[in-house]
C-alpha positions as CSV (number, residue, x, y, z in Angstrom):
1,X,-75.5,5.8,27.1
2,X,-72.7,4.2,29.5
3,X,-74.2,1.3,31.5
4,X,-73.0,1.3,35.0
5,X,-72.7,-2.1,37.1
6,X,-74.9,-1.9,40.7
7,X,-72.6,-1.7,43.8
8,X,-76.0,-1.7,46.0
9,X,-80.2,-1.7,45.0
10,X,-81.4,1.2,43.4
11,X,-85.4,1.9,42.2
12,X,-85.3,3.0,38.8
13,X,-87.2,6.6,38.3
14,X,-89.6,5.5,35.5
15,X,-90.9,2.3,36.1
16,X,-90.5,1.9,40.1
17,X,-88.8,-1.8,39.6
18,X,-85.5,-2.3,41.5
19,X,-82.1,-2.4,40.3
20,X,-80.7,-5.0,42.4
21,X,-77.0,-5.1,43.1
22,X,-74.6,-6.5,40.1
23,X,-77.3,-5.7,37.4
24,X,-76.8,-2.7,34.9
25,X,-78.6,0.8,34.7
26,X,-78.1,3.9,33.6
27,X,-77.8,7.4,35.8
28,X,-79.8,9.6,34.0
29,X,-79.4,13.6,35.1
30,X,-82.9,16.0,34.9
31,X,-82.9,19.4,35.0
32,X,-85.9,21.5,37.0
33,X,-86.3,24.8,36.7
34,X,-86.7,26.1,40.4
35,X,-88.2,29.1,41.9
36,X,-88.5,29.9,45.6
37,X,-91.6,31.2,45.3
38,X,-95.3,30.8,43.4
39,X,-96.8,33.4,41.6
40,X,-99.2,34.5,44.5
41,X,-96.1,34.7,46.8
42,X,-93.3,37.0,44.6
43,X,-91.6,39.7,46.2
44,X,-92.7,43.2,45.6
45,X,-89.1,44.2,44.9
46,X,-86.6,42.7,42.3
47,X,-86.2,39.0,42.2
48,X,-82.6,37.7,42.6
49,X,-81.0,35.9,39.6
50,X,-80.2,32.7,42.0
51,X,-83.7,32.3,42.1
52,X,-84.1,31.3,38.7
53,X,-81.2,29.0,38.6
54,X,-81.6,25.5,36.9
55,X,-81.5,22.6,39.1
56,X,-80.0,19.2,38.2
57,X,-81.1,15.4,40.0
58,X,-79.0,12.5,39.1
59,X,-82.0,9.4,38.6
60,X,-81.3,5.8,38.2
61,X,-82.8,3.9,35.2
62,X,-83.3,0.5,34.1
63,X,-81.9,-1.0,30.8
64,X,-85.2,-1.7,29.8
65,X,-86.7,1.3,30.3
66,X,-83.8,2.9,28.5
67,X,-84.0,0.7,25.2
68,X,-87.4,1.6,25.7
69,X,-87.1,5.3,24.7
């Protein structure tokens, strides 16, 4: 994975540490599958197809936690 150089402090998504600026980390994109509603809560009628749409959040890591993998 590309390494990426701090321009400001960042807390890394798996460990909680900081980044602070000028050290390396990797931006790490998840994807979530959303719904708007629970299972309880569905519409009676038909469920429209942007509700099922996949949902992607860019995350910070550390090196470490990244060599860790």
């Amino acid at each position: 994975m590309k390494q990426i150089t701090a321009r400001r402090s960042y807390t890394c998504d798996k460990c909680k540490g900081t980044i602070e600026k000028g050290q390396k980390y990797v931006r790490k994109s998840i994807a979530v599958q959303s719904t708007s509603w629970s299972i309880d809560d569905r519409p009676k009628d038909e469920i429209p197809a942007w509700a099922w749409e996949t949902v992607r959040f860019k995350t910070e890591r550390c090196v470490p936690c990244i060599e860790a993998q």
